[in-house]
N, C-alpha and C positions, 0 to 999 in steps of 0.2 A: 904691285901692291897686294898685303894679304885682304884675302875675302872676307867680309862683314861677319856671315854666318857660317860656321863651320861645322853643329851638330844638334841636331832639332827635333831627332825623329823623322815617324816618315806624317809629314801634314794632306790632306787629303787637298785634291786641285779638280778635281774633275772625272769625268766618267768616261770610258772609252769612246769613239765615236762623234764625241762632245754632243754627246745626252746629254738630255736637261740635269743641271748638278743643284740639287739644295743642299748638298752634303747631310744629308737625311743621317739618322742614327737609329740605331733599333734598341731598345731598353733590355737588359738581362741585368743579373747579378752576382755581386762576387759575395764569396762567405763571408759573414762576418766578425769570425775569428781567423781570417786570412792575414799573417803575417807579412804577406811580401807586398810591398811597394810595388804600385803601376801606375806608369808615367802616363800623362796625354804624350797620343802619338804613339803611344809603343804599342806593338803589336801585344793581340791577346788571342787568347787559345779559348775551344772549349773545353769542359774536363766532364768525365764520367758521373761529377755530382748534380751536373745540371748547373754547375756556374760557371765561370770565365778565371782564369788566371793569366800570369806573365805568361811571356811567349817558353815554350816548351827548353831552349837553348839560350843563352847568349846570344849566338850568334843568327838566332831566329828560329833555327832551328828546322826537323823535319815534319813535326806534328802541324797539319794544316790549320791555317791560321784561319779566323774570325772575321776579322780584321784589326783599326788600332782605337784605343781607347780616347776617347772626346771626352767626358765628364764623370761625374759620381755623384749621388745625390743618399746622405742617408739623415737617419734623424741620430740627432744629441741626445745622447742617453741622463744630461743634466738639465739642459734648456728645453728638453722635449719641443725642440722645433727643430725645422728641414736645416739640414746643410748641406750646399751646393759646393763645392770642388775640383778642380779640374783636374786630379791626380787623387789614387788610394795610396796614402802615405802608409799602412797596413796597420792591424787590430789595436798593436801596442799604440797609438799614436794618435788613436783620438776615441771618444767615449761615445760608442754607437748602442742605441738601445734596440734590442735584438726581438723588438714586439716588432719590428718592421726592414724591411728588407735594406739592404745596401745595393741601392741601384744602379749599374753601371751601363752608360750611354756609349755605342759603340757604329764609327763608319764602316759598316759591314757588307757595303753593295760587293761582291764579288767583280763588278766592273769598274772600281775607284782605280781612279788614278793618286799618285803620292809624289811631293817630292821631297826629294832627301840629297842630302849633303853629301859630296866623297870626301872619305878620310885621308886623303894624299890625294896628292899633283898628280892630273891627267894631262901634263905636259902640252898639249894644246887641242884645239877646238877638232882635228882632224881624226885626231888621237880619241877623243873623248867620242864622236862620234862612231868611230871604227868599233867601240864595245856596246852602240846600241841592239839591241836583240839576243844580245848572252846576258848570263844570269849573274846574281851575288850573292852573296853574304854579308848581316851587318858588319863592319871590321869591329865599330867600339858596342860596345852591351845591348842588345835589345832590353836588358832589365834594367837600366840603371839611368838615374835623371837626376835633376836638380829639387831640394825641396823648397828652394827660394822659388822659383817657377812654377814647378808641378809639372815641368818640359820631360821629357825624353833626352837625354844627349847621344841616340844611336844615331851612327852614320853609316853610308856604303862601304866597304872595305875594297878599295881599290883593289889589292891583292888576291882578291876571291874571284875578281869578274874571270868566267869560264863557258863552254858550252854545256857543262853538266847541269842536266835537266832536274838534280832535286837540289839546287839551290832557291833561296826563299825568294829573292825578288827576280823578277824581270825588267830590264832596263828597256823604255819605250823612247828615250827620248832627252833632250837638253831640255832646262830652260832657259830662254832670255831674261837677264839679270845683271844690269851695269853694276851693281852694287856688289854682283859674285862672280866675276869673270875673268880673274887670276888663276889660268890654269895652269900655272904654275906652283899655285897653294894648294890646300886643303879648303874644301868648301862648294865645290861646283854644285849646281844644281841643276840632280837629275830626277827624269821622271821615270816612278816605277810601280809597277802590281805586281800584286802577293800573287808567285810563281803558284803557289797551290792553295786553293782559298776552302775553306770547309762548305761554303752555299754555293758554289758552283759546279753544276753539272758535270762537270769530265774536268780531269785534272790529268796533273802529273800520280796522283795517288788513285788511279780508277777503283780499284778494287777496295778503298779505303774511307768512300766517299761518308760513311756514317762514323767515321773513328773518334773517339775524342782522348784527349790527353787521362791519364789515371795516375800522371803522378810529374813531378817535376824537379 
């Protein structure tokens, strides 16, 4: 049978170690003449203006990531009251009154854990384990999601798992999920960290650890 869930983004589950998880958020924000749509769950970058954008690439990209976007809170520039959000559908798209910021709430523990869907059959459970501890690339869009949801629809890209070290995820693990365990579909649920996080001490970008995105 196909699997229930097939592209979600990456959702946050937990902390490595199984750390205390409130799935905490840290508040920044995005411009708001920001044109580009950012989905919950998709990852977000920092940039050089001091705000957060989409992920640097499609496919996640190599500019260290943030982590992935949980909410948006700005004010209505006709209702002059808050609006809460769970996606930046971007500038054109809704009427933000720019006396106050557009807030964007972000799971940024450098130690979160995610899980996320594969875009193709990992042919079985043995198979699917044999590619924990190599890396990926989203397969479908890290920028692109549903506006009926507010969701992300990026998934793992099967095709990408390797040992190359500046791919954006690291695969940690399955999840248990009767409801996604056709590995024969698309859809598995794997769990994964941002192979190279911007608040984490040593990465795969050491020498990079202050970089932020300047353009996308």
């Amino acid at each position: 049978m196909a699997n229930s869930n097939t592209a979600y983004g990456l959702r946050p589950i937990g902390l490595v170690g199984a750390a205390a998880n409130t799935t905490g958020v840290t508040q920044y924000e995005i411009a708001s003449n920001n044109t580009n749509a950012i989905y919950q769950y998709g990852i977000v970058v920092p940039t050089s203006s001091g705000v957060v954008d989409q992920a640097g690439a499609t496919n996640g990209g190599t500019t260290q990531a943030l982590g992935v976007l949980m909410g948006v809170e700005y004010v209505d520039s006709v209702q002059k009251k808050p609006v809460f959000i769970n996606y930046w559908p971007g500038s054109g798209s809704v009427s933000v009154d720019t006396n106050h910021p557009v807030k964007a709430f972000v799971a940024d523990n450098p130690n979160q854990l995610y899980k996320v869907a594969s875009d193709a059959t990992l042919s079985d459970r043995a198979t699917a384990l044999a590619h924990v501890f190599a890396n990926a690339s989203l397969g479908t869009s890290a920028r692109t999601g549903s506006t009926d949801t507010g969701s992300s629809d990026s998934a793992l890209g099967v095709s990408t798992i390797a040992a190359t070290a500046t791919l954006p995820l690291r695969i940690v693990g399955i999840m248990d999920d009767a409801g996604n365990s056709d590995y024969a579909a698309a859809g598995i649920p794997l769990i994964v960290r941002l192979n190279a996080h911007y608040n984490a001490p040593t990465s795969r970008f050491d020498s990079q650890t202050t970089a932020t995105s300047t353009g996308l």
